[in-house]
C-alpha positions, 0 to 999 in steps of 0.5 A: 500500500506504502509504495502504491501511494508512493508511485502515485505521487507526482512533481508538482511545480510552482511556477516561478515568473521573470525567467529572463534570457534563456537558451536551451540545449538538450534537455536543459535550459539555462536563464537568469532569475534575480541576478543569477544563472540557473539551470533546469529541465527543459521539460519544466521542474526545478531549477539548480543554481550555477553563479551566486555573485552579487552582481549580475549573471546575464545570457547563459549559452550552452555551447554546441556539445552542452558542456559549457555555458557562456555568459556576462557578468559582472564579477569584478564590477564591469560587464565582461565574457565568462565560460563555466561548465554547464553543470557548474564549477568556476567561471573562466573570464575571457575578455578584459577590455574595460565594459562601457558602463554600468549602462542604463537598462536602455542600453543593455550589456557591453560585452552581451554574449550571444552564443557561440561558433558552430565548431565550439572553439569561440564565443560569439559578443557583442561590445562597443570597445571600438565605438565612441557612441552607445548606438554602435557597436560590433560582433566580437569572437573570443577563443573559449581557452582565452587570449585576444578578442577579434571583431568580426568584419560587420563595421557595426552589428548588434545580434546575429547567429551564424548559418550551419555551415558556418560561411555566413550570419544573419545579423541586425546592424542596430544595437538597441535591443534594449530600447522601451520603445514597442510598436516603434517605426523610427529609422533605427528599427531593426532590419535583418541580413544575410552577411556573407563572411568571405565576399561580403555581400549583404542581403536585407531579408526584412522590410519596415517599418517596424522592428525585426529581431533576435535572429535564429539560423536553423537549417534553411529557415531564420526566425525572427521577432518582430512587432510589426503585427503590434506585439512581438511575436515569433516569424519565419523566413525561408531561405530558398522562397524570400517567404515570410510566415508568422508563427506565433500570435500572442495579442497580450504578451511580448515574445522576448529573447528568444534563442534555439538549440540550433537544431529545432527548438526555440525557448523564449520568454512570455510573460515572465515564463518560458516557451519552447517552440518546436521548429517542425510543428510550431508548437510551443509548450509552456515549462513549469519551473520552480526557482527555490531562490533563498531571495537574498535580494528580496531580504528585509534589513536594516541599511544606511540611508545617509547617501540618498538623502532628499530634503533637510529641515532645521527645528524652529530653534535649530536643536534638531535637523529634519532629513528626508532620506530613503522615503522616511522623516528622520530628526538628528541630534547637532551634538547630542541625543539619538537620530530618530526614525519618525515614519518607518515606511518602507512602502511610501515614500515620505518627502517635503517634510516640514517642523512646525513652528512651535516644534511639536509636529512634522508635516510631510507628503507621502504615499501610503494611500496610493496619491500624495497627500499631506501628512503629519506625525509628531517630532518624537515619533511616539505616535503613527502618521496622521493623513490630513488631506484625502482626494490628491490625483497629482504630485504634491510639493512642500508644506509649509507652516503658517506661523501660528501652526494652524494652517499648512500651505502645499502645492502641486503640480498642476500648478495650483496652491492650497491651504489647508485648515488643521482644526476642520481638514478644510481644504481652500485652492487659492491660486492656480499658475497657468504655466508651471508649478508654485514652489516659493511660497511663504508665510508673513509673520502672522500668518495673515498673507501668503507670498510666492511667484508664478509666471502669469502670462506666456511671456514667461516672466514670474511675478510676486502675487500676495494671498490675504487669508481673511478675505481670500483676495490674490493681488499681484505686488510686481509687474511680469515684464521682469522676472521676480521670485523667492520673496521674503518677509520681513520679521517685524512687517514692514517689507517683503523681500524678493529676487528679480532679474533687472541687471542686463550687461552682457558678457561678449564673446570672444569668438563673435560679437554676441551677448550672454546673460548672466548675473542679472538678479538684483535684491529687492525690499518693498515696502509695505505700506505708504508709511514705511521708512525707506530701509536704505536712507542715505548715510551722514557722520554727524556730531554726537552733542552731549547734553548736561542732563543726558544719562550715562550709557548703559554699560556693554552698549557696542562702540558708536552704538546708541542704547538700545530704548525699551520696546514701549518707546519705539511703539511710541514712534508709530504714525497711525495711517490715513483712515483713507489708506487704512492697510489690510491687516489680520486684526482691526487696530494692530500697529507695526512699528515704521522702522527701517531694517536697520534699526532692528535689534537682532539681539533683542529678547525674543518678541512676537512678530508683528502684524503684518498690515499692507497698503496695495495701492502703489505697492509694486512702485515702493521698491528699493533695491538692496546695496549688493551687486547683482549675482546669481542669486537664489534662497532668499532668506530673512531674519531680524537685521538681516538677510541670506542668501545664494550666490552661484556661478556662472554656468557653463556646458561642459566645465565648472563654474569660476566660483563656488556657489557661496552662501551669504549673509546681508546686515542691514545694521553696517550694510555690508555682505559677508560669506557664511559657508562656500561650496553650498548644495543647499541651506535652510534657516531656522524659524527664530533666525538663530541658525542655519543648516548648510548642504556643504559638498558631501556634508551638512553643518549647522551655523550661527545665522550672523555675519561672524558665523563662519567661525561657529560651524558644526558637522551634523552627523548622518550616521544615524540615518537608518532604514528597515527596508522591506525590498517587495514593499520598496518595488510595489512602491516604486511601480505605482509612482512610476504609474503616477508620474507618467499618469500626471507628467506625460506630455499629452493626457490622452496618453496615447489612446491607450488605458493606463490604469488598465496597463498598470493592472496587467503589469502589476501582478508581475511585482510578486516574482520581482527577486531582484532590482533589475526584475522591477527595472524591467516590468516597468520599463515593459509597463512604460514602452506600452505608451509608443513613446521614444524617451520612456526611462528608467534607470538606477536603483539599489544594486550591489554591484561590485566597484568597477575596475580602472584599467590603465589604457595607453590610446593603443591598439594591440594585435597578435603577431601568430608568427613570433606569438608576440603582440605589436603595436597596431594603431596609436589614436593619434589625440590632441595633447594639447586638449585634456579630453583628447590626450594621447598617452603613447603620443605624449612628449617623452614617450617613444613608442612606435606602431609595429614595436612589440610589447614584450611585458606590462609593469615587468609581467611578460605578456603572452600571446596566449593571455589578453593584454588588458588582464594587465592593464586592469587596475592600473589607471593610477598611476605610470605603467610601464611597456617592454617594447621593441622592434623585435619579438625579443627581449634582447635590446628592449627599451622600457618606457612609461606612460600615464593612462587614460580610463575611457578611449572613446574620445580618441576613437572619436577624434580619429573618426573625425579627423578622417572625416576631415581629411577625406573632405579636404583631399576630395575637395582641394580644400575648399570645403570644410567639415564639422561633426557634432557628436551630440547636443550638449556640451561636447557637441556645442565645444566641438561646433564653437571649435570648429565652425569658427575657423571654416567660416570663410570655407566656400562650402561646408558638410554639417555632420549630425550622423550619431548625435546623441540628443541634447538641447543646443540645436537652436542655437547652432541653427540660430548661426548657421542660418545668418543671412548677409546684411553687410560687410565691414572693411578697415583700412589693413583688411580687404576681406572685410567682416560680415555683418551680423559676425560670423555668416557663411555663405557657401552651400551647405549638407547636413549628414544625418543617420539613424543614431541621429537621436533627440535633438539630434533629429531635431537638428536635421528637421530645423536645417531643413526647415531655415533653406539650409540645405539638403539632407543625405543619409538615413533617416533618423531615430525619431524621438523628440518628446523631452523629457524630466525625472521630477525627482529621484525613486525612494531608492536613488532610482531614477524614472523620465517621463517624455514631457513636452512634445515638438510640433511644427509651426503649423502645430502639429506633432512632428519627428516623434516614432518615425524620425526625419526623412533625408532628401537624399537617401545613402546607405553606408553598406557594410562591403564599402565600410569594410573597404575604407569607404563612407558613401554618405560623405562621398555624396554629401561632398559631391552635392555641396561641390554641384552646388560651388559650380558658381560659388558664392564669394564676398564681394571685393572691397569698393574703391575708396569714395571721394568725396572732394568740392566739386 
């Protein structure tokens, strides 16, 4: 009976989900879960482990006998090819060129294994060492017993698998198999081809528009996955016919990374689970597997929260600073006393914390019920949260305590501000900015107005508006024809404080005669009401006269200082207003004293502020400009006597600024600026005014808020800050702020057409098989590509990634001489040295080091043909490394020579590209032709386009070169140069060629270049040449994505997610470029047989249009003879 039943039983399985990038061989599959490898039956059961490193172990791939498994991962920090046994041991690295990297999971691997010869002796990656751009990278082969890595002839390739005979491979040019971008028709849509290994011929097998991937050689068929039917499903083609056939048809799911035995079975990924696909019946078979992962990365723990730390705060009398950091509320001690966690919300991400003024409640914004909504909790954490409004649909931003703790203001995205009343949860929207959100607002001393700034008309100018509590009437206080923010109230009432940018001297440029602004923000004091003392009356030394009844001094009254009279005195000196011009105060009958800020006692008892009563009538001329030169001003603060403030750099593209950003301190006693603390991030005064916390580089310190504070700083420890993270309740979290942001920033509200609450709900039942960062990575990115959006981001998290290593690089190419099984010296990246972005370590002065010459050893370690040359270079950026090298293979009459190295290569592989470039155009045209590529829209590419448009600005025609670029925001402004049109000439005396005038016009013909990886606004600038007459455009068309985007902040674990937020339309208004790209006029392939032979197509034809067109060139006109201008 025992055995009967025993026999009767069967395995039963549960079904774990997010198998990612499996392969199968025999009667296995190998795939990753959670970070590792692991292996089971390909019939379903359960899993065996094969790696358990804390980084990444990614694109397992059996060899062709089974026996091995290779793979990617991340043992020594970056992304490089293992080999283990396929039934685990220890893994073997084979390559060890430093990984690009860590890449965002939009870019997916360096060094991605793809699979293997057919013979078994090599492995087949993908890596981008020979690229200076992310979209363009090469096939690679390694031996599996190690040694140097060769590229295979395809100039660019992101996937292929080879025929079984071994002479050709079907491959995909494009790198982006990682992009969130389903149902995508831009011009970097993947195609397939047929790659001939010994004629180079190439044969395109798939038509667009959408993407065609992953492709498996099996026998006369290569399979394929392909959306083009809306969702990624499995296709066929066959070799003999060209035909094209669908295999599966999944209306739900995406089919993802799909990868066969090469001999008839294809396993892929389906909704987080895996299918094997019988090539002969076209059948797939779901497999049940278990994964019993022991969840380490899921585990709950106690962690530091002191590097992801979001916000700070200061209690009302600075004994306690407030942190916002990893989604709690935590208040630590200045000097003494314990740090304490105030919310423990692992699953809500607690931000804008608040302390009340009078120092007993914390108020907040959180998430627990789903939407943000205001929040408080007690300073002592004694007692739990308290949700205070209901109802939120919208990101919130910070609260703010009036003075008397009875009311809250807050904001939102939506750009409307509210008020809240504490006693009965009421909830008032008392103002609503048409154009941006409301972020600087702030409280009079009593509570009884509300100042901030919006931007009121499209102009784009804020200005100051004042909200009166007690009839509930906005007024705005300054005209928007100039810019105005951060007011301030002063203490004792009688003025408001505020920024405006009203100083417009321009800084020239020294590479044309135009103008930037900067440092154009003034301080500015308005006075309250008619009867307010200017706070700056001019100042006079005069005679103190002592008369023979005059009381003595009281004794510590500070030198040339008058004793300071009783409060009753002052309130004596108070003019009542006109009945006619009564202000608008909180109470009938409250008097402010008519003091300037000078005469304020910061030393004085503590009071309670005053009243706060204002005349509007007039009130946006009664401004007086406070006696501090015009900065860069920002986080204007006021206390009794005086103000704080920011003052930042200039900012440049590409390079620091020429100072610090500086945190200031004004008396309005003497009149006079001191700095406080340097190299700020960030401050934050106390409510009585005493003190300041400061953001300072890594650190935070507390200061005496006066203008000897400098001297009185205090380091506020973070060590303290400690969270008990519950890593499922983290992720549930972050999925369901992602579906929020994109919910309220994504650029249009009909999102596309599609239901996003309904997407949420299909994706979010994966969240219970998250094991690791990279699973949520994923299922959102996957929730997020739903939307048809190019720029739908997500990126970092909490992941335990070994530190990369630095790898010395000499700007050097190595090749194997199999003769001697020594290594030469094969290329030299020529570099600038001049430029340290370029420099070259082999070129530089005193290295003599020649292409051809051997290295015979690295730092006294002989190197073997048999070993890679990198594996000794690795950790070795710091310091001087040292080559034996010589013209032989011998070490007889080596040299030694010593070179400092660089960590990244890419800039000297794009400087070489570019300077061919640029030879190739000068030889085709005799010079008459200049050339200018521009790798991106940022800062790089604004460098490279100042660098080099200047000095070809009287070149007869010009190829502008956008082939790659990878997105920025500066286009306008290149455009803004490149369609001058001339107006004039100006000639002197000594120069016949004469400048033109507006400065720097060309006026030769000009062609764009522009390719698929011409992304962003990089699209944009091909579009906009086109659209200023500039000239036609030539190459491929482009990526198409121009929706912006903005992070709105990090994720709750120092993640980050970009919402595609403002789209480009024409000036037609409509939508343009976005998830098709810019057509070329003239369209030119660069064919994989030309690139191979040294050739670039599209620069061939770029150089002959613009040549057509100097048929009759376009020259200045000679100098005019002098006039004379003699009586006749």
């Amino acid at each position: 009976m025992l055995a009967l039943l025993f026999c009767a039983a069967t395995a039963v399985y549960s079904q774990t989900k997010l198998l990612r990038f499996p392969d199968i061989s025999g009667d296995r599959v190998v795939f990753t879960y959670g970070g590792d490898l692991w292996t089971a039956p390909a019939t379903g059961g359960s899993a065996i482990r094969l790696t358990s490193h804390p980084g990444m172990e990614v694109f397992g791939k059996f060899s062709p006998d089974g026996k091995w498994i290779a793979f990617t991962g991340q043992y020594d920090g970056d992304e490089q090819v293992y080999v283990i046994p396929a039934m685990g041991g220890v893994p073997r690295q084979l390559t060890f060129y430093p990984a690009k990297g860590p890449l965002t999971p939009r870019w997916g691997w360096d060094n991605q294994v793809y699979g293997w010869s057919n013979d078994g002796k090599r492995i087949i990656f993908k890596s981008q060492r020979d690229s200076w751009a992310l979209p363009i990278a090469r096939l690679y082969w390694v031996s599996v017993d190690g040694g140097p890595a060769e590229p295979l002839p395809m100039p660019e390739a992101g996937s292929g698998d080879f025929s079984p005979d071994s002479t050709q491979i079907v491959y995909s040019p494009q790198s982006r198999d990682f992009r969130p971008e389903k149902r995508y028709e831009g011009g970097q849509a993947n195609a397939l081809y047929i790659f001939d290994l010994k004629t180079y011929a190439t044969k395109r097998i798939t038509e667009g528009p959408r993407a065609t991937r992953d492709p498996i050689w099996i026998g006369d068929t290569i399979y394929f996955n392909s959306d083009r039917d809306g969702h990624f499903n499995l296709y066929a083609y066959d070799i003999p016919t060209g035909k094209t056939a669908q295999i599966t048809n999944n209306k739900v799911w995406d089919v993802r990374w799909p990868s066969s035995d090469n001999e008839g079975r294809i396993v892929y990924e389906l909704n987080g689970e895996l299918q094997v696909l019988d090539a002969k019946s076209r059948h797939s078979n779901a497999i049940s597997i278990d994964v019993p992962d022991e969840g380490l990365s899921r585990r709950p723990g106690r962690i530091s929260a002191a590097n992801q730390i979001e916000s700070v705060g200061l209690s009302p009398k600075g004994e306690r600073a407030l942190f916002v950091a990893r989604g709690d509320i935590f208040t630590a001690p200045i000097e003494k006393g314990p740090t304490r966690n105030l919310t423990h919300s692992s699953g809500a991400h607690d931000k804008w914390a608040s302390w009340s003024p009078d120092g007993t409640r914390i108020a907040f914004i959180s998430d627990p019920s789903g939407e943000e909504e205001l929040y408080i909790v007690a300073q002592d954490g004694l007692k739990p949260s308290e949700q205070i409004t209901r109802g939120g649909s919208a990101m919130r931003y910070q609260p703010e305590w009036a003075p008397d703790g009875k009311r809250i203001a807050f904001s939102d995205k939506d750009g409307k501000l509210y008020v809240v009343t504490l006693a009965d949860r009421a909830m008032v929207e008392i103002a609503d900015s048409p154009h941006t959100q409301i972020r600087d607002y702030v409280w009079s001393p009593r509570g009884n107005f509300l100042a901030f700034s919006y931007p009121p008309s499209e102009n784009g100018n804020s200005a100051i508006f004042i909200w009166s509590a007690a009839g509930g009437k906005l007024r705005r206080v300054t005209d928007d024809m100039f810019n105005a923010n951060s007011p301030a109230w002063d203490p004792q009432g009688n003025y408001l404080y505020f920024l405006s940018d009203r100083e417009f001297a321009p800084q020239i440029s020294q590479i044309e005669f135009n103008y930037a602004t900067n440092r154009t923000s003034y301080i500015y004091a308005m006075a309250l009401r008619k009867d307010v003392k200017h706070p700056f009356p001019p100042e006079s030394d005069e005679v103190t006269v002592t008369k023979p009844d005059e009381a003595p001094k009281p004794k510590g009254t500070p030198p040339g200082e008058e004793p300071k009279p009783p409060v009753k005195d002052i309130n004596k000196e108070i003019k009542e207003p006109a009945k006619e011009a009564t202000p608008e105060t909180e109470k009938p009958g409250d008097k402010t004293p008519v003091t300037a800020p000078s005469e304020a006692r910061p030393d004085a008892a503590p009071k309670p502020p005053a009243t706060v009563g204002i005349d509007f009538d007039g009130i946006s001329s009664r401004v007086a400009r406070v006696p501090v030169g015009a900065d860069n001003y920002g986080g204007l603060s006021a206390k009794t006597g005086h103000l704080l403030y920011a003052t930042g750099p200039a900012f440049y593209y590409g390079r620091q600024g020429d100072r610090p950003a500086v945190l200031k301190i004004f008396s309005f006693k003497d009149r006079k600026e001191t700095t406080l603390a340097e190299d700020i991030r960030g401050y934050v005064l106390s409510d009585d005014g005493s003190k300041v916390l400061v953001a300072q580089g890594p650190s935070y310190n507390l200061y005496d808020a006066t203008p000897v504070g400098d001297k009185t700083r205090k380091p506020v420890s973070t060590a303290g800050l400690f969270v008990d993270r519950v890593p499922a309740e983290e992720w549930n979290q972050i999925f369901n702020e992602v579906w929020r942001r994109y919910r309220d920033w994504f650029y249009v509200p009909n999102m596309h057409g599609y239901d996003w609450v309904a997407l949420r709900e299909q994706y979010k039942p994966l969240l219970q098989y998250v094991a690791h960062r990279s699973d949520l990575n994923y299922v959102i990115s996957e929730m997020i590509s739903e939307l048809t959006i190019q720029h739908a981001y997500i990126e970092g998290g909490d992941f335990q990634i070994p530190p990369r290593p630095r790898v010395g690089l000499p700007g050097a190419r190595f090749e194997l001489d199999k003769q001697s099984g020594r290594y030469r010296i094969s290329k030299i990246f020529e570099g600038e040295n001049e430029e340290d972005i370029y420099r070259s370590p082999l070129r530089e002065i005193g290295v003599n080091v020649n292409v051809g010459d051997y290295v015979l050893a690295i730092d006294g370690e002989e190197l073997k043909g048999s070993d890679d040359p990198y594996r000794l270079l690795r950790n070795k950026a710091d310091n001087p490394v040292s080559l034996t090298v010589n013209k032989t293979a011998s070490f007889d009459g080596a040299r030694v020579v010593s070179y400092r190295p660089i960590t990244d290569e890419s800039n000297l592989i794009y400087l070489d590209w570019v300077n061919q470039n640029r030879r190739k155009v000068d030889q085709a045209t005799g010079g008459r032709v200049g050339y200018i590529h521009i790798p991106d829209m940022g800062a790089a590419g604004i460098r490279e386009f100042i660098k080099w448009y200047y000095p070809q600005i009287r070149k007869e025609g010009l190829v502008v070169d956008v082939r790659a670029n990878g997105g920025g925001n500066v286009s306008r402004m290149l455009i803004e140069r490149l369609r001058r049109k001339l107006l004039g000439i100006n000639y002197s005396r000594t120069d016949d060629s004469g400048n033109t005038y507006p400065d720097a016009v060309f006026i030769g013909p000009m062609v764009a270049l522009l390719d698929q990886n011409s992304a962003s606004d990089g699209d944009i600038f091909p579009y906009m040449f086109r659209e200023a007459g500039l000239g036609p455009l030539i190459g491929k068309r482009s990526w198409g994505g121009v929706v912006g985007i903005q992070s709105r902040g990090p994720l709750i674990d120092g993640g980050a997610i970009f919402v595609p937020g403002s789209g480009l339309a024409n000036k037609n208004g409509e939508w343009v470029i976005e998830g098709h790209g810019v057509d070329p006029d003239i369209e030119v392939d660069n064919d994989p047989k030309s690139e191979i032979a040294g050739r670039d197509p599209q620069l061939e034809r770029g150089i002959a249009e613009v040549m057509a067109r100097l048929k009759t060139p376009v020259k200045l006109p000679p100098k005019p003879p002098g006039p004379v201008k003699t009586i006749r």
